[in-house]
C-alpha positions as CSV (number, residue, x, y, z in Angstrom):
1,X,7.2,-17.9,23.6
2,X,3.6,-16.8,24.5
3,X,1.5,-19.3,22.0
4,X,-1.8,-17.9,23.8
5,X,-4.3,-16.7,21.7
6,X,-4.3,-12.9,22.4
7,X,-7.7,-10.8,23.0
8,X,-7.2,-7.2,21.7
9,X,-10.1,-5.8,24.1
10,X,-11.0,-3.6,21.2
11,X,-15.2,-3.3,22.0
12,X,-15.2,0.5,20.3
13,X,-13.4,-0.8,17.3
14,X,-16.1,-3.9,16.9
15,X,-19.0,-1.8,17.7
16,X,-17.7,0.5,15.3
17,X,-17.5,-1.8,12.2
18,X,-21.0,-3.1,13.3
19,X,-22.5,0.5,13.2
20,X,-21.5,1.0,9.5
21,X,-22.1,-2.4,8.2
22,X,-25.6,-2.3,9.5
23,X,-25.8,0.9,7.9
24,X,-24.5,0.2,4.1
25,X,-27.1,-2.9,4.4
26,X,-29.2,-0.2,3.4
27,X,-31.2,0.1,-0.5
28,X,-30.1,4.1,0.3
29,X,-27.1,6.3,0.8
30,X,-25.9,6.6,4.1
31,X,-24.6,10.1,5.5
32,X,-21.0,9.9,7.3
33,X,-22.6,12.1,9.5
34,X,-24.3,8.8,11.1
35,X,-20.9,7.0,11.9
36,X,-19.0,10.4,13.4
37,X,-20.2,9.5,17.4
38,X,-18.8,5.9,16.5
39,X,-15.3,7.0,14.6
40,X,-14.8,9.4,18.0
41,X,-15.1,6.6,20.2
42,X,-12.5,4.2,19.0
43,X,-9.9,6.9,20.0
44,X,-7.6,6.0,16.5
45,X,-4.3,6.1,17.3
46,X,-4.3,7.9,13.9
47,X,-7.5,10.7,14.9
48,X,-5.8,11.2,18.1
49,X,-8.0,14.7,18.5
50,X,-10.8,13.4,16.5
51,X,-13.2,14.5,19.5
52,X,-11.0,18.0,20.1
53,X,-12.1,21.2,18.8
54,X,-8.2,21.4,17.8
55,X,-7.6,20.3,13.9
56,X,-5.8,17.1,13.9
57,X,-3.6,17.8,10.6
58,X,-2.0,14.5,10.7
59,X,-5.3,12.8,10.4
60,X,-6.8,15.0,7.9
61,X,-2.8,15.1,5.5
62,X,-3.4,11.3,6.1
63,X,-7.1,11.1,5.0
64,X,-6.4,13.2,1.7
65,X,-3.5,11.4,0.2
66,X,-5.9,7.9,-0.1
67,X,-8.2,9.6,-1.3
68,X,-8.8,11.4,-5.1
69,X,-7.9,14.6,-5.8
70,X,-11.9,15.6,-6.6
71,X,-13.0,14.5,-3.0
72,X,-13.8,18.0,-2.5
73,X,-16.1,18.4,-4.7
74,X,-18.1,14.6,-4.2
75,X,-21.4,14.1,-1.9
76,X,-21.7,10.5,-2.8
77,X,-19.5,7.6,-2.6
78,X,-20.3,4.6,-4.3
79,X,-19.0,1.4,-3.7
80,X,-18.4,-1.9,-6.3
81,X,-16.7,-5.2,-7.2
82,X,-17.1,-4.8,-11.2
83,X,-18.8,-2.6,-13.5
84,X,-21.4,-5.3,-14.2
85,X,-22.3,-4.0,-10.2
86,X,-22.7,-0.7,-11.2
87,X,-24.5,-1.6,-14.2
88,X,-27.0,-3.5,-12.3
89,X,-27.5,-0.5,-9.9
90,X,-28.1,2.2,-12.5
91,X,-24.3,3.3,-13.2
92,X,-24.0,1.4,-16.5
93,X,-21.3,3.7,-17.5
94,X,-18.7,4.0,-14.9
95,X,-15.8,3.8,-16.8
96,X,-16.9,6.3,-18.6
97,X,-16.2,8.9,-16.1
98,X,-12.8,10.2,-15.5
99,X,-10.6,8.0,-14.2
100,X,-9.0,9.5,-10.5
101,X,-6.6,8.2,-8.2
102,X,-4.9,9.0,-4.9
103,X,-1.2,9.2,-4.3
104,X,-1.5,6.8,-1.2
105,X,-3.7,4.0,-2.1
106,X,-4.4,2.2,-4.7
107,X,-8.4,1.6,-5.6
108,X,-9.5,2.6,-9.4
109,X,-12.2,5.1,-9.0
110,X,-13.9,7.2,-11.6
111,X,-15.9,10.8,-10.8
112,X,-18.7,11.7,-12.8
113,X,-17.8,15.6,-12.8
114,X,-20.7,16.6,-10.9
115,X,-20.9,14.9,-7.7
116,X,-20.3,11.0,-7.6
117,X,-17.3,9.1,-6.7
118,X,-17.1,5.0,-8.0
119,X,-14.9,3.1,-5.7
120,X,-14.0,-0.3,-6.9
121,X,-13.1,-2.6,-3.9
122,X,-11.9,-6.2,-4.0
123,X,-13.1,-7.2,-0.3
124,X,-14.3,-5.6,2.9
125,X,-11.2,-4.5,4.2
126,X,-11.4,-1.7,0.8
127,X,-14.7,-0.7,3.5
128,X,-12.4,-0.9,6.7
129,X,-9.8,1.6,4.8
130,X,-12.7,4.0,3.3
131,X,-15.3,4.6,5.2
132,X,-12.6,5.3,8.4
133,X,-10.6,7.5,5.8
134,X,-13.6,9.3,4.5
135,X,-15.2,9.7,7.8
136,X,-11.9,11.3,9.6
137,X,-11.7,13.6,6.5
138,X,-15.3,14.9,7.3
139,X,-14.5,15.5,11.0
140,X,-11.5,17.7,10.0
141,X,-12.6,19.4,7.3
142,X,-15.7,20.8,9.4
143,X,-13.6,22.0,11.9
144,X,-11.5,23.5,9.2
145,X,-14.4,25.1,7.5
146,X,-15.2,26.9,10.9
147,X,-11.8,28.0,11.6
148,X,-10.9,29.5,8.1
149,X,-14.9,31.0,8.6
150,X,-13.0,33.4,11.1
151,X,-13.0,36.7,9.6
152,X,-9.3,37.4,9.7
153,X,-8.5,34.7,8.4
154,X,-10.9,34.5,5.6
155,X,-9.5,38.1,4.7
156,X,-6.1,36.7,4.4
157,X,-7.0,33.9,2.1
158,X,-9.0,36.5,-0.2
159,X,-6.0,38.6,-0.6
160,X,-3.4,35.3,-1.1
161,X,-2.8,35.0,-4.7
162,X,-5.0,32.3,-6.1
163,X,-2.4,30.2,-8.6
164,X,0.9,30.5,-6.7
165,X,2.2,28.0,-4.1
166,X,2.4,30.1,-0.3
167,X,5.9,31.5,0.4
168,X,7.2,31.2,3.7
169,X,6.2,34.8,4.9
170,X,2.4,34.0,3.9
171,X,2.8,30.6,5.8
172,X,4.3,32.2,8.7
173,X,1.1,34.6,8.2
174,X,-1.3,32.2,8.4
175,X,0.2,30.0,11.1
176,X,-0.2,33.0,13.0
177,X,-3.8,33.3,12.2
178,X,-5.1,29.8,12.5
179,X,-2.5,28.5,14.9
180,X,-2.0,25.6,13.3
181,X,1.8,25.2,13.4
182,X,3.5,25.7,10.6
183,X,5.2,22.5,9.4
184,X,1.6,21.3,9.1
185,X,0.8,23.8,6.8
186,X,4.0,23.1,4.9
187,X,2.7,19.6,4.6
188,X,-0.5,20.5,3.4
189,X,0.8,23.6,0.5
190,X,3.2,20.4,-0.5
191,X,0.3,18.2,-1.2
192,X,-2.1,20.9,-2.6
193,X,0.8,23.7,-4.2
194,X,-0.5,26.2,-6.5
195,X,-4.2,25.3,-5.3
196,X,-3.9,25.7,-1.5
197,X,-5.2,28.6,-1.5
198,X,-7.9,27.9,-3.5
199,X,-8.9,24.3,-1.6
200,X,-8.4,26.6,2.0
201,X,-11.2,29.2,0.4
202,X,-13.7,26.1,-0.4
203,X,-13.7,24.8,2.6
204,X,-14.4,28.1,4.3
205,X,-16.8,28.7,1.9
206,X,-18.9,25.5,1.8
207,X,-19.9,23.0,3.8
208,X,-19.8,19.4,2.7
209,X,-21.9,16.7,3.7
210,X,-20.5,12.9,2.1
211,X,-22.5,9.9,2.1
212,X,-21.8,6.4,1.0
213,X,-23.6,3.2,-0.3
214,X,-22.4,-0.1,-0.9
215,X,-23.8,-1.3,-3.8
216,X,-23.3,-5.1,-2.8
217,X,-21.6,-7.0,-0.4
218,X,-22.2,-10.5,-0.6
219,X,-19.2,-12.9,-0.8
220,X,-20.0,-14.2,-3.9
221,X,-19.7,-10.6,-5.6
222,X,-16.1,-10.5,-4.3
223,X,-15.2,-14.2,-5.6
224,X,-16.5,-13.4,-9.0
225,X,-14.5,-9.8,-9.0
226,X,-11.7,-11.9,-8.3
227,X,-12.3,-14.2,-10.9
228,X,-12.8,-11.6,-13.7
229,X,-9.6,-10.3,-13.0
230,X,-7.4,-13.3,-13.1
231,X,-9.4,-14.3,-16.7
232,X,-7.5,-10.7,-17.9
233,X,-4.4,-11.7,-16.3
234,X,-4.6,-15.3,-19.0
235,X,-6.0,-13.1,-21.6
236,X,-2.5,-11.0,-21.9
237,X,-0.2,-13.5,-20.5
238,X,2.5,-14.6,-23.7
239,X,1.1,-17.6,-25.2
240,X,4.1,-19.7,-24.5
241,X,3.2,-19.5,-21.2
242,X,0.5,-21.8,-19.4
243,X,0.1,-21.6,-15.7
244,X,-1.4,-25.1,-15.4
245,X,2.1,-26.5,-16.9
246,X,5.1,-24.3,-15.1
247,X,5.6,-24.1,-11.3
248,X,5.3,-20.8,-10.0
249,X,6.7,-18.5,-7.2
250,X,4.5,-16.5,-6.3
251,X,5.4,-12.5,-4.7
252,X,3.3,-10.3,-3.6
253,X,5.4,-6.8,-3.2
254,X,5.5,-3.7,-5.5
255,X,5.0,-3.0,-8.9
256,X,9.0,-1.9,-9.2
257,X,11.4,-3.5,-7.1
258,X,11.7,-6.4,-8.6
259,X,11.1,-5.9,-12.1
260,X,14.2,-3.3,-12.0
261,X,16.4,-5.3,-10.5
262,X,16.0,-8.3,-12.5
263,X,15.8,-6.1,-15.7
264,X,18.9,-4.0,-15.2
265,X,17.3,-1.1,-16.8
266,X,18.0,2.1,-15.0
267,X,21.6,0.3,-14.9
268,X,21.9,0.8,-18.5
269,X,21.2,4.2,-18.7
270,X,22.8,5.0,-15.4
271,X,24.5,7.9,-18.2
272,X,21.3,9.4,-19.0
273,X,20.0,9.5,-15.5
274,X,22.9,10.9,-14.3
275,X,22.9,13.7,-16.6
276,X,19.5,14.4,-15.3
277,X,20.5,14.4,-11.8
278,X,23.6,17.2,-12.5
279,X,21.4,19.5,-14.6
280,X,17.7,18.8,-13.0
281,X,17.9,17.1,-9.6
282,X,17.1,18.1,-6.4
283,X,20.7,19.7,-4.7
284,X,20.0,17.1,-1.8
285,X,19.9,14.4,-4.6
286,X,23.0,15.3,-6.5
287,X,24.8,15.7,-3.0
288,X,23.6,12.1,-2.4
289,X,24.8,11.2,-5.9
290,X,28.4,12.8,-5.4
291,X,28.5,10.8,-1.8
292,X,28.2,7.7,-3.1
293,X,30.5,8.1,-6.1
294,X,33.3,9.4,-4.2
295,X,32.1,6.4,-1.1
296,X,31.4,8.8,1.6
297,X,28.3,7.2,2.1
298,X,27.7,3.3,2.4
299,X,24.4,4.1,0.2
300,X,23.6,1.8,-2.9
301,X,24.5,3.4,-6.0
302,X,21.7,0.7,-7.4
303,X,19.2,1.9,-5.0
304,X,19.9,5.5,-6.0
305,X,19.5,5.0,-10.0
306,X,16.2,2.9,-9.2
307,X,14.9,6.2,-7.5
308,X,16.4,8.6,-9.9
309,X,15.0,6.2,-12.9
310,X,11.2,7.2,-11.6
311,X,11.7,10.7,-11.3
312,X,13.2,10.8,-15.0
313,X,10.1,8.7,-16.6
314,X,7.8,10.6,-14.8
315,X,9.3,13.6,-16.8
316,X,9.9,11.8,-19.7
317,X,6.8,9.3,-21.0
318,X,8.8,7.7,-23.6
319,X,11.4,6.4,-21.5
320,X,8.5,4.2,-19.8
321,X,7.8,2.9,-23.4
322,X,11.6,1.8,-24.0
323,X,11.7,0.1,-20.4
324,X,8.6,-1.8,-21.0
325,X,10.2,-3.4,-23.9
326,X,13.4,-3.9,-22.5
327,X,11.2,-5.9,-19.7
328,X,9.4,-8.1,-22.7
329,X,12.5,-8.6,-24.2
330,X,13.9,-10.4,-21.2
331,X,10.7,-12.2,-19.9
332,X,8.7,-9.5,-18.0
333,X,5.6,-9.0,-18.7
334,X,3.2,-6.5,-17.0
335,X,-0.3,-6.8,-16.9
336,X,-3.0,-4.2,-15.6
337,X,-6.0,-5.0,-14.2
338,X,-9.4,-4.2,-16.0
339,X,-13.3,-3.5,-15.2
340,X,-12.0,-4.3,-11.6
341,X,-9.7,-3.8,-8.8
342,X,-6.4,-2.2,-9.5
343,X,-3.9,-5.0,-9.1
344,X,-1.2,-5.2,-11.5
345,X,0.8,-8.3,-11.9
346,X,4.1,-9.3,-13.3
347,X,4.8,-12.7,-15.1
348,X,8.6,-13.1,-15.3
349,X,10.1,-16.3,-17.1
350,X,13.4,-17.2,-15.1
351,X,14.8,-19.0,-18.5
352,X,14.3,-15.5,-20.7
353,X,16.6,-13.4,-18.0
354,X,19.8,-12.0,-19.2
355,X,21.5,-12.6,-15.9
356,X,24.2,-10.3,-17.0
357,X,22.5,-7.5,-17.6
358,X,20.6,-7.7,-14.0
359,X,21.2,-6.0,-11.0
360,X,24.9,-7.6,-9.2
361,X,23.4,-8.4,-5.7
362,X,21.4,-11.4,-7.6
363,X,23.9,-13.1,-9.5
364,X,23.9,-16.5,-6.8
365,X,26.6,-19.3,-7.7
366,X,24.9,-21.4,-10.6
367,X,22.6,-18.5,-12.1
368,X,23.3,-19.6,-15.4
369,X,21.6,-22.8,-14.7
370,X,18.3,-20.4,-15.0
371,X,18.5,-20.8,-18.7
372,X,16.9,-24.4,-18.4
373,X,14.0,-23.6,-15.6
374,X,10.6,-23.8,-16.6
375,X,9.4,-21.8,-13.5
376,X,7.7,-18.3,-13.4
377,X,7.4,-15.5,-11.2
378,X,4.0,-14.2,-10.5
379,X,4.5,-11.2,-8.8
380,X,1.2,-8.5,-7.9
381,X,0.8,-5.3,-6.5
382,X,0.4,-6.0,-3.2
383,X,-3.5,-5.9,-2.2
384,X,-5.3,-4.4,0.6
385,X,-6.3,-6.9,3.5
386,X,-8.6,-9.5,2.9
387,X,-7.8,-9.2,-1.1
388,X,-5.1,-10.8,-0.1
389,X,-6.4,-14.1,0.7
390,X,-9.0,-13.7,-2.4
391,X,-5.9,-12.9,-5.0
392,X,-3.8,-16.5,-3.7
393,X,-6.7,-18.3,-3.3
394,X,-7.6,-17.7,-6.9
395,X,-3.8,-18.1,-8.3
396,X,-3.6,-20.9,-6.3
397,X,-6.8,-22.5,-8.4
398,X,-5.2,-22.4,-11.6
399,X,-1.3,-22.7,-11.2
400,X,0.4,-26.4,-11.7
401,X,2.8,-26.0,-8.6
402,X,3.3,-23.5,-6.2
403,X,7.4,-23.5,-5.1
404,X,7.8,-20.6,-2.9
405,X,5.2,-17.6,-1.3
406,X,7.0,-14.5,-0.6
407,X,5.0,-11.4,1.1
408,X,6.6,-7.9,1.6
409,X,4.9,-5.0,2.2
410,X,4.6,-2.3,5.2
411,X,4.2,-2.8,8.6
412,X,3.4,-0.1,11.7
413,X,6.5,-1.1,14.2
414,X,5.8,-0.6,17.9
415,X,9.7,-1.3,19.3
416,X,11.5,0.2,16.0
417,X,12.1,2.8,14.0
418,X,11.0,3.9,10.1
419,X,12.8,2.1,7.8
420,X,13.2,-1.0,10.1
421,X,12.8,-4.6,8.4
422,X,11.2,-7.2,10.9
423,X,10.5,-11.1,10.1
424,X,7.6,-12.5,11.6
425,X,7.3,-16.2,12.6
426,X,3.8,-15.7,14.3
427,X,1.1,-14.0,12.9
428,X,-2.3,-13.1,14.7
429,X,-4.9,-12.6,12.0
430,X,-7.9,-10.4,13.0
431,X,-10.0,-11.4,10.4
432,X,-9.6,-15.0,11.4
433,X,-9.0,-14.5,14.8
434,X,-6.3,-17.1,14.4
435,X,-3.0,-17.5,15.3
436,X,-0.6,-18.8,12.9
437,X,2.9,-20.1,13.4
438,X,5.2,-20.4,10.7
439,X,9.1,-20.8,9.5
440,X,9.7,-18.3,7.9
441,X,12.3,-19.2,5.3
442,X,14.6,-15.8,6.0
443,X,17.1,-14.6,9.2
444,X,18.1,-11.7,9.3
445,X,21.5,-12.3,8.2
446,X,19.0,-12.5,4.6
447,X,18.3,-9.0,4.6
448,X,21.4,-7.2,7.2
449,X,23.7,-7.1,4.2
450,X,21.4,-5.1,1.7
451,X,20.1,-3.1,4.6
452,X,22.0,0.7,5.3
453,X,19.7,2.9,6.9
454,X,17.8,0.4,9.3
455,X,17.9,-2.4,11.6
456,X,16.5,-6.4,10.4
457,X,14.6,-7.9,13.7
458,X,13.7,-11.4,13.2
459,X,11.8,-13.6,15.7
460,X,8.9,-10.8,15.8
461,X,5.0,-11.3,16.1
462,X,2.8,-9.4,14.0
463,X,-0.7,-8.8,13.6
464,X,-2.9,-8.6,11.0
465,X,-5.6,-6.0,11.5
466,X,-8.9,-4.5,10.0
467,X,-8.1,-1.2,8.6
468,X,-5.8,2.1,9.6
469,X,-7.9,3.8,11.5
470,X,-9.0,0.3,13.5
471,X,-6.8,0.4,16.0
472,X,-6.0,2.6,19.2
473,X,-3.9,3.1,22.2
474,X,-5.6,0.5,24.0
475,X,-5.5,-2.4,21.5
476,X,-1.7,-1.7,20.3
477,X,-1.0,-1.9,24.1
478,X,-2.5,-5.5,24.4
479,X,-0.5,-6.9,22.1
480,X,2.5,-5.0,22.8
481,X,2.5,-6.3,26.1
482,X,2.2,-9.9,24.6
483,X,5.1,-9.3,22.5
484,X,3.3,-8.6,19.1
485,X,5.5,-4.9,17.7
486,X,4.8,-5.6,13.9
487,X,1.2,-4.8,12.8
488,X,-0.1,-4.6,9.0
489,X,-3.5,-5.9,7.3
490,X,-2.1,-8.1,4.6
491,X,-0.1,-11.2,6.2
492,X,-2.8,-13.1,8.4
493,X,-5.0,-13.5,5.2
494,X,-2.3,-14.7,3.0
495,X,-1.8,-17.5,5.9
496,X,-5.3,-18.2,5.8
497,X,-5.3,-19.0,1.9
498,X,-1.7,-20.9,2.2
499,X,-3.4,-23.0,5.1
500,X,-6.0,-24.0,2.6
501,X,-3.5,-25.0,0.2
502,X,-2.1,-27.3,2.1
503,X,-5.2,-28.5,3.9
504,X,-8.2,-30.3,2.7
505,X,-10.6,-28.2,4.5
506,X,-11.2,-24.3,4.9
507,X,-9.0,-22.2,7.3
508,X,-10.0,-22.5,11.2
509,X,-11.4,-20.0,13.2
510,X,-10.3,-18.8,16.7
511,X,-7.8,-21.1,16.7
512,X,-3.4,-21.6,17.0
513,X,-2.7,-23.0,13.3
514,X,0.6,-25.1,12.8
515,X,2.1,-24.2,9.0
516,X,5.4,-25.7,9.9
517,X,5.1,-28.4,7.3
518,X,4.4,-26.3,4.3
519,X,5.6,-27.9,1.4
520,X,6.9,-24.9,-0.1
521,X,9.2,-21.7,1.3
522,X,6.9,-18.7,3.0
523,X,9.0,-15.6,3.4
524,X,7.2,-12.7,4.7
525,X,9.3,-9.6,5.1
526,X,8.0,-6.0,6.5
527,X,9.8,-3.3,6.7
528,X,8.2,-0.2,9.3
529,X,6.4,2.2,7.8
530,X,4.3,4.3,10.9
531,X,5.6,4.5,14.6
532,X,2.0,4.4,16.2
533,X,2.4,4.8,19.3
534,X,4.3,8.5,18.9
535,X,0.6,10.0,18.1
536,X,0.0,10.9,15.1
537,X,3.6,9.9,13.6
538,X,2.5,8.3,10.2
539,X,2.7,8.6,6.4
540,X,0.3,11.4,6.2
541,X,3.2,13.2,8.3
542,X,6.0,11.7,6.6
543,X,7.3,10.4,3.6
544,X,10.2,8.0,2.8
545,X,10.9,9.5,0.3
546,X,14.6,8.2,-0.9
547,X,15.5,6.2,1.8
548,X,12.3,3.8,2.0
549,X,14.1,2.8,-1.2
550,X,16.5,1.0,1.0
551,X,14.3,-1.5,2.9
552,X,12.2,-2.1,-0.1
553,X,15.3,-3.2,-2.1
554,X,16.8,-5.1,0.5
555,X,13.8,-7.1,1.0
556,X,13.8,-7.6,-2.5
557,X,17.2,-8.8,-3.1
558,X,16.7,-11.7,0.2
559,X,13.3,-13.0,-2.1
560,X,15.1,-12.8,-6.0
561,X,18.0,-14.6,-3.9
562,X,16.0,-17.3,-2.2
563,X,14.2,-18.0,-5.5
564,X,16.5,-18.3,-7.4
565,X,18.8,-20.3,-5.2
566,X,15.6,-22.9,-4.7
567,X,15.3,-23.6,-8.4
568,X,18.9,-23.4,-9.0
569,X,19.0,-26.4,-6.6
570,X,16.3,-28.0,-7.9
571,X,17.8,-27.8,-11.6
């Protein structure tokens, strides 16, 4: 195995994140205008045709589902650790606004109606994903507002109704028009419905300029972000619980996974949910349902009543309400974050379980021995980069004993497919510029079994990178050719903070970093997300939809099985 440190070549990218750092050192808003020059040049193998007169739809689909709803209507961006930040920078009541969120990413933001978006951000790789984001979604929508300018087109969009999703016929209509091809536009009336017409006649209509500010930066303002939020997490933990007296395994995944299998839930009202499905579901879901029933397909019914299960609560609020409290009542508790970064966690006390009433695929020899363990699972919403290694480093702090780290989350595969799960046992960290090297405690043989739809690869290399948008043709080929296919942003600072738990000293820099003595399991499991290098293949162009279900469960069930088999040993 190549145990070389690897050099990415990836000058555009670096000069890139200088140029806008330098420029949100500044007392002032900065226009994204400034940074467009710099965003063309790293050729993002996710703004393929960022410097093409040609509308790059994946990009700009991409750019608006991480960002709010309301970004139309916004000039400024702000940027914050805490609402003491904002305070101190003459926003002293941002959580006053109303609250906004994007379907693909997590960040709690507030809008103040007018013309000023709050962004909380728990390190600078929130910066790496935003500025990028918001900086490809001003490159296509001013090509956008040019096009739709044309008057043909804009004559079409007048005489669209206003409130109505497109039908087909106008679709094909304005395909024609624009020629933009039509599945893009499908995407886009998907995401934006009875309002795409609408959104398509502000753009044409106005022109929007955004600007940014960061309204600090230093270290210190992250740590003490960081801090707030874990003194919430104390605050509602159950009294009976003291982190500084039970050993802990600590998962960083999802904020449903786990909590339904181990619950049992949606398997308890697999009779309501199924009457659902028959008189409400989607025909391609009922078809699904019937297939599994009757075993024509080697699906998970499991799987399929976890999917169903979020469909039905999102339709039916009190159903949430009755699953919350069939959580509490067998040792899950849910905490959300406050005045900071949006990171839920989970507390789940192994001893409380009702390990009959939880999902099959769990129940190990010995389970029952769980009744006597004093150990907790601290699970969290997976963070965004370099949050990562703030959130463990901070847990790690004020935990007795730390028995197991388990990371899944989603990767960009460069040799699979979506849908793929791949095990790394080397990760190159780009924050760090280190290389660690690691056993990771699964084999595929963990996941295979749980796994329909894809393939497990264990053995890989991944890499740990900036942002989204860092990354280009160029510096995937690098590391391809040096046998890294697995690339995600959350993994090389995770290894950074375990490193210091098991060292006396910080983490090295630039360097190849041995953790094969860790004193505790580290499973990290990603399954593929984005195919990179088929241009502008990613989750702005696709969704998982049901079938991401599959990898995210399966990965699940190898970490509830590993944990529980450790302490069952250890009882």
């Amino acid at each position: 195995m190549d145990r070389t440190v690897p050099s990415s070549g990836n000058e555009e990218i670096n000069l890139y994140l200088r140029t806008y750092y330098s420029l949100l050192r500044s007392t002032r808003e900065v226009k994204l205008s400034s940074l467009i020059e710099a965003h063309k040049r790293t050729r993002s193998a996710l703004h393929v045709k960022a410097d093409e007169q040609e509308i790059d739809m994946a990009a700009f689909i991409y750019a608006i589902l991480r960002v709010p709803d309301c970004l139309s209507e916004i000039n400024l961006v702000i940027m914050g650790q805490s609402a003491r930040v904002f305070a101190e920078h003459d926003y002293p009541q941002v959580e006053t606004w109303q609250q906004v969120s994007a379907p693909g990413r997590r960040r709690r933001c507030f809008f103040d109606g007018e013309r000023t978006l709050a962004a909380y951000i728990a390190s600078r790789s929130d910066i790496d994903d935003l500025v990028p984001t918001l900086v490809a979604y001003q490159i296509e929508r001013r090509k956008l507002h040019y096009l739709l300018l044309q008057p043909p087109i804009l004559t079409l969009l007048n005489k669209l109704p206003k409130d109505k999703e497109l039908s087909a016929e106008n679709l094909q209509k304005l395909a024609d028009l624009t020629r933009i091809p039509i599945e893009d536009l499908d995407k886009l009336s998907r995401i934006w419905r009875d309002k795409t017409v609408t959104r398509l006649l502000e753009i044409a209509n106005h022109q929007q300029e955004i600007s940014i500010r960061s309204l600090a930066s230093s270290l210190a303002d992250y740590k003490r972000a960081i801090r707030r939020w874990w003194r919430n997490v104390e605050v509602y933990t159950p009294k009976n619980i003291r982190f500084d007296e039970r050993p802990v395994y600590f998962v960083s995944s999802n904020t449903h996974s786990l909590t339904n299998m181990l619950s049992g839930f949606g398997l308890q009202i697999e009779s309501t949910l199924r009457g659902y499905l028959l008189e409400n579901g989607a025909d391609d879901l009922r078809q699904e349902y019937q297939d599994i029933v009757n075993r024509n397909l080697p699906s998970s019914l499991e799987n399929f009543l976890y999917y169903v299960l979020k469909k039905y609560e999102s339709l039916h609020p009190d159903v949430r309400e009755d699953r919350i409290a069939h959580e509490k009542s067998v040792g899950i508790s849910r905490i959300q974050s406050e005045h900071a970064f949006d990171i839920e966690v989970q507390i789940v006390n192994l001893r409380q379980l009702d390990v009959d009433g939880m999902d099959v695929r769990l129940r190990i020899p010995g389970i029952e021995k769980l009744a006597q363990s004093e150990a907790l699972i601290i699970n969290i919403d997976y963070p965004l980069g370099m949050a990562a290694y703030q959130v463990l480093a901070e847990i790690a702090r004020n935990v007795d004993q730390v028995r197991g780290i388990y990371i899944i989350g989603k990767a960009a595969t460069l040799n699979g497919r979506i849908g793929d799960v791949m095990l790394p046992n080397v990760v190159h960290d780009e924050h760090s510029l280190n290389t660690y090297l690691f056993n990771n405690c699964f084999t595929a043989d963990d996941v295979a079994p749980y796994l329909v739809y894809g393939s497990v690869m264990d053995n890989q290399k991944a890499i740990t990178v900036p942002g989204t948008f860092l990354q280009n043709e160029g510096y995937m080929s690098v590391f391809y050719h040096e046998g890294y296919t697995d690339m995600e942003m959350e993994a090389g600072p995770y290894l950074s903070g375990i490193y210091e738990m098991t060292r006396p000293q910080r983490h090295p820099y630039n360097e190849i970093v041995n953790l094969y003595q860790a004193p505790f399991p580290i499973g990290i499991l990603h399954y593929a997300s984005d195919t990179p290098f088929s241009k502008g293949k990613n989750l702005g162009t696709q969704n998982l939809s049901y079938f991401g279900m599959d990898p995210t469960y399966a990965t699940t069930i190898a970490v509830l099985r590993d944990i529980m088999e450790t302490e069952v040993g250890k009882l």
